[in-house]
LOPA-815251 format. One line per field, with one value per atom (N, C-alpha, C): residue in one letter; chain; atom name; y, x, z. Coordinates in nm, 4 decimals. Atoms other than C-alpha are relative to their C-alpha. Layout:
N
r	(A; ...)
c	(A; ...)
a	(CA; ...)
Y	(Y; ...)
X	(X; ...)
Z	(Z; ...)
END
This chain:
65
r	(X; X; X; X; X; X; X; X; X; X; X; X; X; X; X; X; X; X; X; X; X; X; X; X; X; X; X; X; X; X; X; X; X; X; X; X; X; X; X; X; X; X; X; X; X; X; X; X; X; X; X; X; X; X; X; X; X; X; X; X; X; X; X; X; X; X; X; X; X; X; X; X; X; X; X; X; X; X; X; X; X; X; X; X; X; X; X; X; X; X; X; X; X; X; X; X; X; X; X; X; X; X; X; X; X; X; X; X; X; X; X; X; X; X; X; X; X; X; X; X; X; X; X; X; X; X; X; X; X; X; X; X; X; X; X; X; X; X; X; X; X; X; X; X; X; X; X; X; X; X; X; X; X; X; X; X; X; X; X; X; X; X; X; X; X; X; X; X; X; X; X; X; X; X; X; X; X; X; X; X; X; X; X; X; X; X; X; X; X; X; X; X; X; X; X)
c	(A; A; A; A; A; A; A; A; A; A; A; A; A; A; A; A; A; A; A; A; A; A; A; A; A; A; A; A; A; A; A; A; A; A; A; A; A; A; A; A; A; A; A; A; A; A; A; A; A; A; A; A; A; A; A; A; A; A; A; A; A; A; A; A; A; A; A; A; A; A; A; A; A; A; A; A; A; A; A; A; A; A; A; A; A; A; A; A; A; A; A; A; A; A; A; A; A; A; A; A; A; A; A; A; A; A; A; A; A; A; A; A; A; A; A; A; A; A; A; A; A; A; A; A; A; A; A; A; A; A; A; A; A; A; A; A; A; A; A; A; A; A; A; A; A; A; A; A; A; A; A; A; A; A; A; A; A; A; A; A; A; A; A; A; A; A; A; A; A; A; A; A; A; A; A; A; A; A; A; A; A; A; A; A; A; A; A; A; A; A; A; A; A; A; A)
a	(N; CA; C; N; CA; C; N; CA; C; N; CA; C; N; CA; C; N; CA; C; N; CA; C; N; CA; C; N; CA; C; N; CA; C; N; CA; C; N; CA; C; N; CA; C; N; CA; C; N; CA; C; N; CA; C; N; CA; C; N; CA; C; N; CA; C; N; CA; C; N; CA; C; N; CA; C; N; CA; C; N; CA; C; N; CA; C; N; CA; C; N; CA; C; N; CA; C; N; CA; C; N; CA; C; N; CA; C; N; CA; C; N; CA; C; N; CA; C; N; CA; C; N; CA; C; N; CA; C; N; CA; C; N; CA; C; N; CA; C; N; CA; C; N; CA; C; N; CA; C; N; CA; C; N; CA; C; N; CA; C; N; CA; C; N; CA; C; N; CA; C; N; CA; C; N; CA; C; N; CA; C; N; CA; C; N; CA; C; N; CA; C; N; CA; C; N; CA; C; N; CA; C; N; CA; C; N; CA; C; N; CA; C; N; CA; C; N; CA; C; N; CA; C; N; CA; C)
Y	(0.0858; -2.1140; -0.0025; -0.0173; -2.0798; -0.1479; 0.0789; -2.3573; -0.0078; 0.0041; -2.4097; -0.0796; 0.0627; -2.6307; 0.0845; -0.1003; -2.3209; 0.1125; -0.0666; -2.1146; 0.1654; -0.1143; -1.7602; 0.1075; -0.1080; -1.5522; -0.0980; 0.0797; -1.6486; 0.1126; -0.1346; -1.4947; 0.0605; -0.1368; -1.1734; 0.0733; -0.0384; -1.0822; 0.1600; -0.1342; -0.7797; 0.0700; -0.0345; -0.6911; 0.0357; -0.0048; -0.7028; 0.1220; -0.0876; -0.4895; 0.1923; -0.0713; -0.2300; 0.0784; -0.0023; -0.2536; 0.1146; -0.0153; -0.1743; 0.1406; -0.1141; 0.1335; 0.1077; -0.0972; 0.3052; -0.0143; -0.0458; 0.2457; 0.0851; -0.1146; 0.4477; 0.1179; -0.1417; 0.7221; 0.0487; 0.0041; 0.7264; 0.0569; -0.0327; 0.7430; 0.1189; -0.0908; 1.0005; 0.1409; -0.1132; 1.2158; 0.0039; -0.0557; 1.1592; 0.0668; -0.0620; 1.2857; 0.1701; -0.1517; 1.6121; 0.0508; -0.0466; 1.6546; -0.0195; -0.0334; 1.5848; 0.1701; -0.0957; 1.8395; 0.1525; -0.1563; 2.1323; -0.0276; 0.0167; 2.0293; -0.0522; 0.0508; 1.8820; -0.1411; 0.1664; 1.5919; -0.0469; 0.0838; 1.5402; -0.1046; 0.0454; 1.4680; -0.1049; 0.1432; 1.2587; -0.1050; 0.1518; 1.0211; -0.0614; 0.0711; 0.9933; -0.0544; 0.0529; 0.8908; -0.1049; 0.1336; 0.6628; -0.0954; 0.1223; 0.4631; -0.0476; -0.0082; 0.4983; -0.1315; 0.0822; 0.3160; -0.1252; 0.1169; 0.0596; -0.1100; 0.0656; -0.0588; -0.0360; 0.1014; -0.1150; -0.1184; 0.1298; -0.2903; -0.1287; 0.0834; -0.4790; -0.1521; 0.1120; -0.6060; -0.0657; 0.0610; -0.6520; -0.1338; 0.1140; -0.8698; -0.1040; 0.0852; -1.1013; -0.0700; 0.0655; -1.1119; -0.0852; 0.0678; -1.2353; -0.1737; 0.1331; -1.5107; -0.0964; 0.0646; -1.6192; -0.0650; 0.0545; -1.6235; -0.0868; 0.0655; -1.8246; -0.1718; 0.1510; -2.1101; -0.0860)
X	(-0.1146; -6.4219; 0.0800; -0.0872; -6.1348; 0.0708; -0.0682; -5.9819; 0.1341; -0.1760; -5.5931; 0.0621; -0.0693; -5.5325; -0.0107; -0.0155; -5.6188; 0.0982; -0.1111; -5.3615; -0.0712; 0.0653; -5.4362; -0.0512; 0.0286; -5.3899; 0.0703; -0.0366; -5.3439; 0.1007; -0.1070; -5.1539; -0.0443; 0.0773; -5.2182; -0.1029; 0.0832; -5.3977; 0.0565; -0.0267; -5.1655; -0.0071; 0.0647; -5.2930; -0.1258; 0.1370; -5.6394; -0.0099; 0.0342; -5.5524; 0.0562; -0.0093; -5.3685; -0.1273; 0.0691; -5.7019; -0.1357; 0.1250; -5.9442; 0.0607; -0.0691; -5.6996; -0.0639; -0.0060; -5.7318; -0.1655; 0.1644; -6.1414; 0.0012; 0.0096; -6.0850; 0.0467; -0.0231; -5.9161; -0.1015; 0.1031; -6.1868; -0.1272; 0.1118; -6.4443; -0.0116; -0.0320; -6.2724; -0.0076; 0.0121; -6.2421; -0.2264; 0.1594; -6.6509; -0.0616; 0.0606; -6.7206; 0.0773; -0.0154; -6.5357; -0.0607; 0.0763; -6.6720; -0.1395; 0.1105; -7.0359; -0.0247; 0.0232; -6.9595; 0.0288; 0.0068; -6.8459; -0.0911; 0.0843; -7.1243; 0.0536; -0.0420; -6.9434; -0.0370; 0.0284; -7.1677; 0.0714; -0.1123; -6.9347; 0.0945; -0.1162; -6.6232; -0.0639; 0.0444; -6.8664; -0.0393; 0.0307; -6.9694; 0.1373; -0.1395; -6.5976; 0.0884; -0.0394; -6.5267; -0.0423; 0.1143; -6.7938; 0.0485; -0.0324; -6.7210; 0.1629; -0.1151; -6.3488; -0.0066; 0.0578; -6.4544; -0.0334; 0.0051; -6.6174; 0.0193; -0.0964; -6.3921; 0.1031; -0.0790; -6.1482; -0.0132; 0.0894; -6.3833; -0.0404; 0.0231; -6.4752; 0.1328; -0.1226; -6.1040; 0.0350; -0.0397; -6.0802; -0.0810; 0.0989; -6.3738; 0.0448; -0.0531; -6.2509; 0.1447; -0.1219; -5.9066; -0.0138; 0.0390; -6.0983; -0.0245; 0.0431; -6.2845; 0.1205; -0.0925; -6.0054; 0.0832; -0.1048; -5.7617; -0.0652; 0.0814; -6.0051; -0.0627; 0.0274; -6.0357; 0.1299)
Z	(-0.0188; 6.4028; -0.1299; 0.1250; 6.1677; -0.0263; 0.0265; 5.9764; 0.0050; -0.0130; 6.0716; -0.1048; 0.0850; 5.7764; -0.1667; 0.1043; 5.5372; -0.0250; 0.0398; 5.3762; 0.0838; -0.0901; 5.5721; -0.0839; 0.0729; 5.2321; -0.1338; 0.1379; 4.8716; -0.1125; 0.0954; 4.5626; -0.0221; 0.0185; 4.4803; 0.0522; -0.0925; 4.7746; -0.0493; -0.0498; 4.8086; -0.1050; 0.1621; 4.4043; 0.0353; -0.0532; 4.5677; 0.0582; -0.0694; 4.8297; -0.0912; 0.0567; 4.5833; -0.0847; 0.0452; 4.3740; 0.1070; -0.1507; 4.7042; -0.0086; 0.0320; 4.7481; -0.0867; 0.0613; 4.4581; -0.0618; 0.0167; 4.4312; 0.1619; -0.0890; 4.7903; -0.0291; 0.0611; 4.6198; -0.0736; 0.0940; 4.3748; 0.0951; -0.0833; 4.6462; 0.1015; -0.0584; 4.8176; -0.0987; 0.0993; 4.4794; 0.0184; -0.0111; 4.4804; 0.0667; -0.1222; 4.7425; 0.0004; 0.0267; 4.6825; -0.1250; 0.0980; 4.3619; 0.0427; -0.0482; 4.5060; 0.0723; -0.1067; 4.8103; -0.0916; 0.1248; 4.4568; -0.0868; 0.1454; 4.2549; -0.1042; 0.1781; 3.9725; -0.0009; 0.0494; 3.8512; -0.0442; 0.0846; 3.5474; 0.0873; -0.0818; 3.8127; 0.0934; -0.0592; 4.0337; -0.0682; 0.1022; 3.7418; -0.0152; 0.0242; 3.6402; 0.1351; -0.1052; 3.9926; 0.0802; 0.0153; 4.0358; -0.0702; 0.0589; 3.7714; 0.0153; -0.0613; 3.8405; 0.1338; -0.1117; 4.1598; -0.0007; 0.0561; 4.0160; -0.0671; 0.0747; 3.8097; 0.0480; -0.0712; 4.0341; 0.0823; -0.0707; 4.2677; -0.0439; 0.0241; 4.0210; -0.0698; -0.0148; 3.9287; 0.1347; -0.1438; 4.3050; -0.0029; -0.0177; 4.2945; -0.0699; 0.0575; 4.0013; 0.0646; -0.0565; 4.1673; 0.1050; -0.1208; 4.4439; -0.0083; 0.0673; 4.2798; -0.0661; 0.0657; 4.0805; 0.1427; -0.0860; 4.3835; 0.1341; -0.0831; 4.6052; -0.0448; 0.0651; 4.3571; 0.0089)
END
């Protein structure tokens, strides 16, 4: 059951969703560099990844308080 007296989306959602994005580009480069063998390019895409995820995540927290 959803609350109707809650705002539906907050600021900088659509910062969030830019963020989410480009850890899917990231995840998409991993996965081609997995499928040519290039560890190097899958570490730097990995973490790539995670780092955006993890600004997503903060933007999250922040914009939820």
């Amino acid at each position: 059951m959803t609350d109707t007296k809650r705002p539906r989306s907050f600021a900088g959602a659509a910062e969030l969703v830019v963020h989410a994005e480009a850890a899917t580009d990231h995840l998409k480069k991993l996965c081609a560099a997995c499928a040519d063998g290039d560890k190097a390019a899958a570490r730097r895409s990995l973490r790539g990844a995670i780092s955006e995820l993890q600004v997503a995540q903060a933007m999250l927290r922040t914009g939820l308080d």
